[in-house]
TORLUM-800090 format. One line per field, with one value per residue (C-alpha): x, y, z; residue number from 1; residue in one letter. Coordinates in nm, 3 decimals. Layout:
c1	X,...
c2	Y,...
c3	Z,...
num	NUM,...
residu	a,...
end
This chain:
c1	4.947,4.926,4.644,4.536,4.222,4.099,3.824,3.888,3.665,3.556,3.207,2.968,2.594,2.322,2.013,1.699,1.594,1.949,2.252,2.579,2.949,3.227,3.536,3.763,4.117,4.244,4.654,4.751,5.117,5.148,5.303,5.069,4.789,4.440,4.069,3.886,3.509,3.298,3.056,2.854,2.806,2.580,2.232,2.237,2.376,1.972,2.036,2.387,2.599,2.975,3.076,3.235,3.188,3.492,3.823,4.159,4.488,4.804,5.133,5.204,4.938,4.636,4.231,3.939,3.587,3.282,3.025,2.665,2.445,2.096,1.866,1.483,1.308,1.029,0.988,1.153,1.533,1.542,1.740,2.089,2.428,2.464,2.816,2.878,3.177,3.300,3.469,3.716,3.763,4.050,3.966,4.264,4.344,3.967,4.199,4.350,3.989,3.999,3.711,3.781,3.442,3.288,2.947,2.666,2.486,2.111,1.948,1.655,1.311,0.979,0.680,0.326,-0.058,-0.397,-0.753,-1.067,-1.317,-1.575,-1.570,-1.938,-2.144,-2.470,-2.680,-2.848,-2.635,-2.302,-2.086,-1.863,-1.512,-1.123,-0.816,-0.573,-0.224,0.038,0.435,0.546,0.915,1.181,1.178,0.936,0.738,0.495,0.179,-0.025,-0.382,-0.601,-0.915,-1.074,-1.415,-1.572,-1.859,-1.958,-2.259,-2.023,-1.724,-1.443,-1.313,-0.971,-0.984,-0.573,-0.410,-0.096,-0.027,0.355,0.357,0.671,0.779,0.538,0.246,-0.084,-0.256,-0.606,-0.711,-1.090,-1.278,-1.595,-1.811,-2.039,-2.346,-2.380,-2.713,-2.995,-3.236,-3.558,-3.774,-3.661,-3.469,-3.091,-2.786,-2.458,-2.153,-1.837,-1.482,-1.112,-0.863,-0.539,-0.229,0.115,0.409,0.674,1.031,1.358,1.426,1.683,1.500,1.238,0.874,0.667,0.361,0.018,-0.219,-0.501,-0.849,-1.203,-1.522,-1.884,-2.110,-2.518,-2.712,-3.050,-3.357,-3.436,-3.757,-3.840,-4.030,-4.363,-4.335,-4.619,-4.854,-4.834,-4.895,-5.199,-5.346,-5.295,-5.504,-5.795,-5.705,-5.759,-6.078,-6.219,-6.150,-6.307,-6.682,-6.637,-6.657,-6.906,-7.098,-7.138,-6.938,-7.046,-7.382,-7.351,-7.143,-7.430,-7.753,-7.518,-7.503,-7.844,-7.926,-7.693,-7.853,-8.242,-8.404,-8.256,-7.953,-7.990,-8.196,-7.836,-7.585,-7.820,-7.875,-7.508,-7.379,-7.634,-7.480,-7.139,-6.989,-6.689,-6.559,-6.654,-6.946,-7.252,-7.604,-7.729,-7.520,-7.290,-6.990,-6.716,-6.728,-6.559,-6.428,-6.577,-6.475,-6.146,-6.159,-6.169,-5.923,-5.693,-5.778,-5.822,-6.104,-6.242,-6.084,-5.758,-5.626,-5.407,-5.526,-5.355,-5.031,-4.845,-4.498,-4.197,-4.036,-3.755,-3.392,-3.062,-2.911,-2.558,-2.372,-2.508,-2.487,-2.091,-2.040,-1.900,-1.883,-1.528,-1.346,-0.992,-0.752,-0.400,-0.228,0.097,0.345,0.682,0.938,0.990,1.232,1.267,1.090,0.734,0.633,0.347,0.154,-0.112,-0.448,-0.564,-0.406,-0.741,-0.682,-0.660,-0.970,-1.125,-1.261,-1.276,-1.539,-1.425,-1.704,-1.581,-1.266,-1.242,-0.907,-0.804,-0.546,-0.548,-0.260,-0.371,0.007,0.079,0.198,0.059,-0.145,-0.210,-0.495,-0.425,-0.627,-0.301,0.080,-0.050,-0.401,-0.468,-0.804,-0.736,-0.413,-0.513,-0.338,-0.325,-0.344,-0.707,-0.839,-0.871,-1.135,-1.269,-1.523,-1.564,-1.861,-1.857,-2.168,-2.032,-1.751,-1.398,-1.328,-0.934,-0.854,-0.700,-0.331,-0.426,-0.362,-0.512,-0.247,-0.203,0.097,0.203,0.443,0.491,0.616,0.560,0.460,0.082,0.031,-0.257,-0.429,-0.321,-0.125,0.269,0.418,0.421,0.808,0.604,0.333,0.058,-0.249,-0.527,-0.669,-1.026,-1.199,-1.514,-1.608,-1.747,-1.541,-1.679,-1.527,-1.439
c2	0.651,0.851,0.636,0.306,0.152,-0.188,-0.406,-0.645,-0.858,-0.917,-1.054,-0.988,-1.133,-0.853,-0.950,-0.717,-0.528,-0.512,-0.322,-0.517,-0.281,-0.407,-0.203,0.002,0.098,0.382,0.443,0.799,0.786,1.103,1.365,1.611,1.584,1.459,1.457,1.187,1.094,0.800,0.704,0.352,0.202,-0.054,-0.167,-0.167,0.222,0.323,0.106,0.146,0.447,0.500,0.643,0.844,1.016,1.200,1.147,1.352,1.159,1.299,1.179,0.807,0.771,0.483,0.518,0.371,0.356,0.130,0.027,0.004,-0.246,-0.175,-0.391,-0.292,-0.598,-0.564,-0.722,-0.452,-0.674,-0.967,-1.227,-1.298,-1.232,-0.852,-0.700,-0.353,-0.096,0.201,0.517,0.668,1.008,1.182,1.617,1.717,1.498,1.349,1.173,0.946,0.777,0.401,0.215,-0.145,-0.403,-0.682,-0.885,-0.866,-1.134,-1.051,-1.324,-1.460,-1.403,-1.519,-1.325,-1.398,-1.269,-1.418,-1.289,-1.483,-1.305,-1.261,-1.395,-1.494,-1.640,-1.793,-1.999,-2.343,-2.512,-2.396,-2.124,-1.980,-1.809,-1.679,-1.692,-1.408,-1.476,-1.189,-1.270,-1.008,-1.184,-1.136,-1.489,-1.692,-1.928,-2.207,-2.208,-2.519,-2.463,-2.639,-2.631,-2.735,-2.759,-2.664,-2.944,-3.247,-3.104,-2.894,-2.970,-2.698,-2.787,-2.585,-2.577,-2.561,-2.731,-2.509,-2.151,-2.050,-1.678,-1.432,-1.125,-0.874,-1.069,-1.187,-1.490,-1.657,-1.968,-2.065,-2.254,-2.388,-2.488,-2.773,-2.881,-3.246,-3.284,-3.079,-2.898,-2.806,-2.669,-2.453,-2.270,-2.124,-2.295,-2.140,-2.356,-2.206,-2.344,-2.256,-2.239,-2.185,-2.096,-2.298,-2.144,-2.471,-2.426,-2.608,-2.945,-2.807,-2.508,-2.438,-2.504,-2.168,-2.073,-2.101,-1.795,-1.900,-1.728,-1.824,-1.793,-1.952,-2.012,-1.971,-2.269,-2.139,-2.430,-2.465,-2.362,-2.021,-1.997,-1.835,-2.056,-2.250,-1.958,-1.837,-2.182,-2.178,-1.841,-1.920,-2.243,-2.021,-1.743,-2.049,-2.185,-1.854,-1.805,-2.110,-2.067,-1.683,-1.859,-2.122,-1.910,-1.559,-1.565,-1.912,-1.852,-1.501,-1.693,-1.904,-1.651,-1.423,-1.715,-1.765,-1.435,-1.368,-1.660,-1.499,-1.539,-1.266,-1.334,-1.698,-1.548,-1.337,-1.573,-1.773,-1.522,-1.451,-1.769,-1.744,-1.498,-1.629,-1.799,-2.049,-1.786,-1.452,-1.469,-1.220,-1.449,-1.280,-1.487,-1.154,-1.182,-1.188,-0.900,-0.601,-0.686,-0.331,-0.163,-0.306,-0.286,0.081,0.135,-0.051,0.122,0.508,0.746,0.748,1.107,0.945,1.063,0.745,0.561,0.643,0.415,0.399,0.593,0.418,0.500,0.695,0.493,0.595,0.894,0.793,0.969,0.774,0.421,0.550,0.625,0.296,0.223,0.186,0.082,0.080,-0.015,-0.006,-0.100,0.121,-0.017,0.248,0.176,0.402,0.715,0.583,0.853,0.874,0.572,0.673,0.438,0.496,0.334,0.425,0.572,0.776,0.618,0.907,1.043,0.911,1.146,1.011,1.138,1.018,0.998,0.755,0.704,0.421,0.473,0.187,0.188,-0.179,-0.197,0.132,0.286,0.645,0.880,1.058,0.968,1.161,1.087,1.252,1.336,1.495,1.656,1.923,1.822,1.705,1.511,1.431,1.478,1.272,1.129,0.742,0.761,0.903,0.615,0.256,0.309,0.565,0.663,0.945,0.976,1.360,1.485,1.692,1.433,1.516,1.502,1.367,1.405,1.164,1.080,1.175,0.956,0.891,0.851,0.730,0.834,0.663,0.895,0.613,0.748,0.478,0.109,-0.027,-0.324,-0.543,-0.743,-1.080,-1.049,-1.039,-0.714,-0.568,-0.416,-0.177,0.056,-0.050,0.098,0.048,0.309,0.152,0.430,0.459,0.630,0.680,0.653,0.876,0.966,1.329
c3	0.451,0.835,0.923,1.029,1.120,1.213,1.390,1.670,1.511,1.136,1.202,1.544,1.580,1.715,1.850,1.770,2.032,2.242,2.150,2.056,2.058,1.815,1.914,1.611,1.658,1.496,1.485,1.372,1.213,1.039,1.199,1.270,1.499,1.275,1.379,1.270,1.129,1.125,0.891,0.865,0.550,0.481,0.526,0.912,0.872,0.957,1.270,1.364,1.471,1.583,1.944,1.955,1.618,1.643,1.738,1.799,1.785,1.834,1.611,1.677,1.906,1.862,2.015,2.022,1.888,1.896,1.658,1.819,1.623,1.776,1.518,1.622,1.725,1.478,1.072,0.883,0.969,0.857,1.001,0.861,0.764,0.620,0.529,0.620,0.638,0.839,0.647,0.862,0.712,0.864,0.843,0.714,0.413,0.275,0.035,0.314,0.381,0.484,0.517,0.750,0.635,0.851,0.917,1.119,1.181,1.290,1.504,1.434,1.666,1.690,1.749,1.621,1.765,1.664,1.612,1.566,1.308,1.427,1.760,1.770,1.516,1.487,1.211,1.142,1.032,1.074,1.213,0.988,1.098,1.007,1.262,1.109,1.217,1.171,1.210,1.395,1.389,1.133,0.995,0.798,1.047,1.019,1.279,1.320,1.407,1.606,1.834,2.168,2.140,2.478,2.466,2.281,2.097,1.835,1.659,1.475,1.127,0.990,0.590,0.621,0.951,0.893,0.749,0.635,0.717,0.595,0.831,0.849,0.669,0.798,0.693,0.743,0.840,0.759,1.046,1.036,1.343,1.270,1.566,1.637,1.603,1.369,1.575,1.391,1.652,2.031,2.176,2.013,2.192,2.281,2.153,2.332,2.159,2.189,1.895,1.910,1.685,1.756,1.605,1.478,1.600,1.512,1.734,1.897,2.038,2.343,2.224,2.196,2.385,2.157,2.091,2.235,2.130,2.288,2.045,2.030,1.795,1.830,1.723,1.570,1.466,1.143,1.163,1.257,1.552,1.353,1.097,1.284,1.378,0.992,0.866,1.059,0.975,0.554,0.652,0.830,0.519,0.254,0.412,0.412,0.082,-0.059,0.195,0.018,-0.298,-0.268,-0.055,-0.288,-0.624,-0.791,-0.735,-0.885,-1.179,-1.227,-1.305,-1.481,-1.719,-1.685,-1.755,-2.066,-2.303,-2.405,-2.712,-2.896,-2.829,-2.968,-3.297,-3.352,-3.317,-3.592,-3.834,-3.831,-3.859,-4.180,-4.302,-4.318,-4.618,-4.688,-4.935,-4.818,-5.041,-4.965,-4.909,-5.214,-5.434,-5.571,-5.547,-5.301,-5.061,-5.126,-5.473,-5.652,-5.373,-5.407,-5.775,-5.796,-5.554,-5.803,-6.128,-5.960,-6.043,-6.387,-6.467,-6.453,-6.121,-5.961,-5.629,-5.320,-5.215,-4.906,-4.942,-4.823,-4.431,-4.453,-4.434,-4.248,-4.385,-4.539,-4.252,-3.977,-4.203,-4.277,-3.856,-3.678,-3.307,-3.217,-2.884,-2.807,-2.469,-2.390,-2.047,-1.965,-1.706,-1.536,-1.277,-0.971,-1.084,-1.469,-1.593,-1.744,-1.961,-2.272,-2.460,-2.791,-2.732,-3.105,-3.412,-3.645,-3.991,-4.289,-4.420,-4.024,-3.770,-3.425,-3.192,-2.796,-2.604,-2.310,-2.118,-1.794,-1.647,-1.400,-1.119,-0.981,-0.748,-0.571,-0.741,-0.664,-0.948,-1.250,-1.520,-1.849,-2.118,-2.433,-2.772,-2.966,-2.920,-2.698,-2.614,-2.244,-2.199,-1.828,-1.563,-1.261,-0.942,-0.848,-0.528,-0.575,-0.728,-0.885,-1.144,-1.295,-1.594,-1.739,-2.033,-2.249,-2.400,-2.658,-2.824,-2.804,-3.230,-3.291,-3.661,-3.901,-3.832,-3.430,-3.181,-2.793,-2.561,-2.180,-1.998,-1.652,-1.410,-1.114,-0.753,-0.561,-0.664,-0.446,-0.300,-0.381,-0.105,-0.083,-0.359,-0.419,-0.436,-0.822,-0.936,-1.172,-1.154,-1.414,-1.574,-1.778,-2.034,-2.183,-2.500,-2.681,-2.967,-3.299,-3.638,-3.908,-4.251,-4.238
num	1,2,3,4,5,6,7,8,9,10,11,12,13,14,15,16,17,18,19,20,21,22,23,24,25,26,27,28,29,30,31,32,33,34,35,36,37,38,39,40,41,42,43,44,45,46,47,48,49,50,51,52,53,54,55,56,57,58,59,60,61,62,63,64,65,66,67,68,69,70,71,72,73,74,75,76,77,78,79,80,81,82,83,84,85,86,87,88,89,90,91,92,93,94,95,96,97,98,99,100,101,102,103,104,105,106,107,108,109,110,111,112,113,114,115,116,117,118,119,120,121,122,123,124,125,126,127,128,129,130,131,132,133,134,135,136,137,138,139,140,141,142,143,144,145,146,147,148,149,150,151,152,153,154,155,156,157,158,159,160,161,162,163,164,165,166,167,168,169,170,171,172,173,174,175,176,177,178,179,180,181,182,183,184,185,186,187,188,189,190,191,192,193,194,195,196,197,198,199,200,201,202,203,204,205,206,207,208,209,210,211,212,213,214,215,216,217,218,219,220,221,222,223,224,225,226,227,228,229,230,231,232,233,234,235,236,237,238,239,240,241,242,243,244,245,246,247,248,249,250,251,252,253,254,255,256,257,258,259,260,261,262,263,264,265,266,267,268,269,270,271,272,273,274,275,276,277,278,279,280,281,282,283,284,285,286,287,288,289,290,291,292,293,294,295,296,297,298,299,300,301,302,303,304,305,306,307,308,309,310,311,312,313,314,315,316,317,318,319,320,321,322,323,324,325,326,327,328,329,330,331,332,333,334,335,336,337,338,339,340,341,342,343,344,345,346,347,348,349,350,351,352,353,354,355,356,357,358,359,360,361,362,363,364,365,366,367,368,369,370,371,372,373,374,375,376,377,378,379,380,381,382,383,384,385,386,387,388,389,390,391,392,393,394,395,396,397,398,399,400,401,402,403,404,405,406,407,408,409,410,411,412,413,414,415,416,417,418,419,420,421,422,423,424,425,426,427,428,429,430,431,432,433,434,435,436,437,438,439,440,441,442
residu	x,x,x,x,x,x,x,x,x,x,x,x,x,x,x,x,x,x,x,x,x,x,x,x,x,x,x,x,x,x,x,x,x,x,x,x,x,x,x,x,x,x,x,x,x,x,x,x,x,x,x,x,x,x,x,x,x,x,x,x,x,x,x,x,x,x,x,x,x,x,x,x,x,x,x,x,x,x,x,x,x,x,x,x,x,x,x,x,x,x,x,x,x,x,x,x,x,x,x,x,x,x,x,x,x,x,x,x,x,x,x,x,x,x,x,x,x,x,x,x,x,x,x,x,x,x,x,x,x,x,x,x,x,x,x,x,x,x,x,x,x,x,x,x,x,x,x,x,x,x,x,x,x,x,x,x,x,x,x,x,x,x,x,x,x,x,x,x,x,x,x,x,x,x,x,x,x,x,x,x,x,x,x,x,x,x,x,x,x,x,x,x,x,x,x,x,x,x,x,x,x,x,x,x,x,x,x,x,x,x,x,x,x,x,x,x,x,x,x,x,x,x,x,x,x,x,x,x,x,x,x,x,x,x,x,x,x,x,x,x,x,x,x,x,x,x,x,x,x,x,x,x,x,x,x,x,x,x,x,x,x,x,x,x,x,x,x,x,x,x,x,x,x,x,x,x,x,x,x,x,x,x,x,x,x,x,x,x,x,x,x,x,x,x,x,x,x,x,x,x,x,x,x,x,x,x,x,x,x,x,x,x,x,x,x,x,x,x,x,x,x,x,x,x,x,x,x,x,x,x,x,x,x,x,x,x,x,x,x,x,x,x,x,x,x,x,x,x,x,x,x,x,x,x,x,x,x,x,x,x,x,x,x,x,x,x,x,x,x,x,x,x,x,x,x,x,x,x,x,x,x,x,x,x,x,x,x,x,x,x,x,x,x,x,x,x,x,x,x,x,x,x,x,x,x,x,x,x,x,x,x,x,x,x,x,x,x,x,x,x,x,x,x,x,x,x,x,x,x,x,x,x,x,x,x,x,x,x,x,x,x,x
end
């Protein structure tokens, strides 16, 4: 082998933000002069680089290159011990490629900022609030919260004293500001406080500076300030109401009463409760009332011509008794770059038709991709993209028919996996496919 590379050092520690230079020496023993190029391989290859990337040796002679770690001081390193490699790839003779390995070791920072939501508040009772922490560093870290209240007349309440927060997440930390003392009646008072958000460090290192955030809270009485003046005017409203009706109405009530019982109209409620029997029986003594009438209803006309009967409603016809509401849902999941991913939602059973009136299509995560809603082989109900939605209905006037031995299909194309709120990131893209329909014999 003409060539021969090494580091001065197997393993080097970088701290984000600066730039750290591990030497490589490169001996060329052949005997013909080489050129020589450097490539970085490894995770920190997006953050690392050789100078320079070229070099020229002549026969038998040795030179020297450095490795620049520059790890950005943000999240997207994490602290720690990475392995990487450089390929020294000499022009002439690709074959001859050596590739010397060592460590990095990326040091650990801190970094964290606070904001109280919303800074002000105001109620009766209580004040209600969330301090959202984001780590900013590229280590997990634990913040203790607290709170200074600015008086004696209000006190702050954490639901959690502590929040563990990974690189490059935000948490929140629910506060609650509580008054003292009720106040029913005057005017709202201001309650200024201070909280604060203490990230925890190791024993053996310096103590970090809080985040420090001011806020108040508004103090309102628990009675509105008209709630007085309108309990007064319903009194005034009420006694008005009840001279109004003592004064005009009753009296009206009264000779209306007056008026309505005369001596006819007693003479007519007598001679009809005369004319009433247990029975239905006439006052004549015949008998009971209606019973000819009734009679000859029964038997028809004497020339032999039937009495009228009521025909029976018409029923269901058979094809709407035989037609059954149907539902079906299937949930497809696909990996990034595996390749689209189909699943059936409903298989029509021989001698079915189905008649798709509804589709809901749901995209949870917010994943980015393709999806596919089919009613066949070669029949495409909808092609829509992720990224354009989470839910979505779609309801068809004229029914999309799917004969027997058809099936509806859902398939998932995934480019890029979402990331719910709150939530730990999904490996797999997954949908939701929920149909409607009618199942009629064909």
């Amino acid at each position: 082998m003409s060539l021969t590379a090494s580091l001065d050092e197997s393993s080097v520690a970088a701290t984000p933000g600066e730039e750290t230079a591990l030497p490589l020496q490169v001996l060329n023993s052949g005997r013909t002069v080489e050129e020589y190029r450097f490539e970085v391989v490894g995770a920190c290859a997006a953050w690392s680089a050789v100078e320079p990337a070229v070099l020229s040796l002549y026969p038998g002679d040795s030179g020297t290159v450095s490795l620049m770690l520059r790890p950005p001081r943000d999240s997207t390193v994490p602290a720690g011990e990475t392995p990487f490699g450089i390929r020294v790839v000499p022009t002439s003779e690709e074959s001859a490629t050596v590739v010397p390995e060592g460590r990095v070791t990326v040091l650990p920072f801190t970094e964290t900022t606070a904001e109280l939501v919303p800074r002000s508040s105001h109620g009766s009772w209580s004040g209600q609030h969330r301090l959202a922490v984001d780590n900013r560093g590229n280590t997990p870290v634990t913040v203790r919260l607290g709170a200074q209240p600015g008086t004696e007349l209000a006190r702050v309440v954490f639901a959690v004293p502590e929040l563990r927060i990974e690189p490059g997440r935000a948490e929140f930390g629910k506060l609650r500001v509580r008054p003292a003392k009720r106040m029913w009646r005057g005017t709202p008072v201001t309650h200024p406080f201070q909280v604060f958000a203490t990230p925890r460090v190791a024993e053996d290192q310096e103590p970090l500076e809080p985040v420090l955030l001011d806020g108040s809270y508004q103090q309102e009485p628990i009675l509105p300030r008209w709630l007085p003046r309108a309990l007064v005017v319903a009194a005034v409203v009420l006694i008005a109401l009840i001279g109004l009706w003592y004064a005009l109405l009753r009296p009206a009530v009264k000779s209306a009463a007056r008026e309505a019982v005369t001596p006819d109209a007693v003479r007519s409620a007598v001679e009809a409760d005369k004319s009433a029997s247990p029975d239905g029986e006439n006052p004549d003594g015949g008998g009971p009332s209606g019973a000819d009438s009734a009679g000859g209803d029964s038997a028809g006309s004497g020339d032999g011509t039937p009495g009228s009967s009521e025909s029976p409603s018409p029923g269901p016809s058979a094809d709407a008794a035989a037609t059954a509401p149907t539902s079906a849902q299937v949930r497809v999941s696909d990996s990034v770059g595996g390749g689209a991913n189909t699943g059936t939602a409903l298989r029509v059973p021989a001698g079915q038709t189905f008649e798709l009136t509804d589709i809901v299509v749901q995209n949870p995560q917010g994943d980015a991709g393709t999806v596919v809603v089919s009613a066949g082989p070669d029949r495409r109900v909808l092609s829509l993209g992720l990224e354009n939605f989470r839910d979505s209905d779609y309801h068809f006037v004229t029914p999309i028919l799917v004969p027997a031995g058809g099936t509806v299909t859902m398939t998932i194309d995934c480019r890029r996996v979402g990331r719910p709120v709150g939530a730990p990131a999904p490996a797999r893209c997954t949908e939701s496919l929920f149909l409607g329909g009618n199942m009629r014999p064909e």
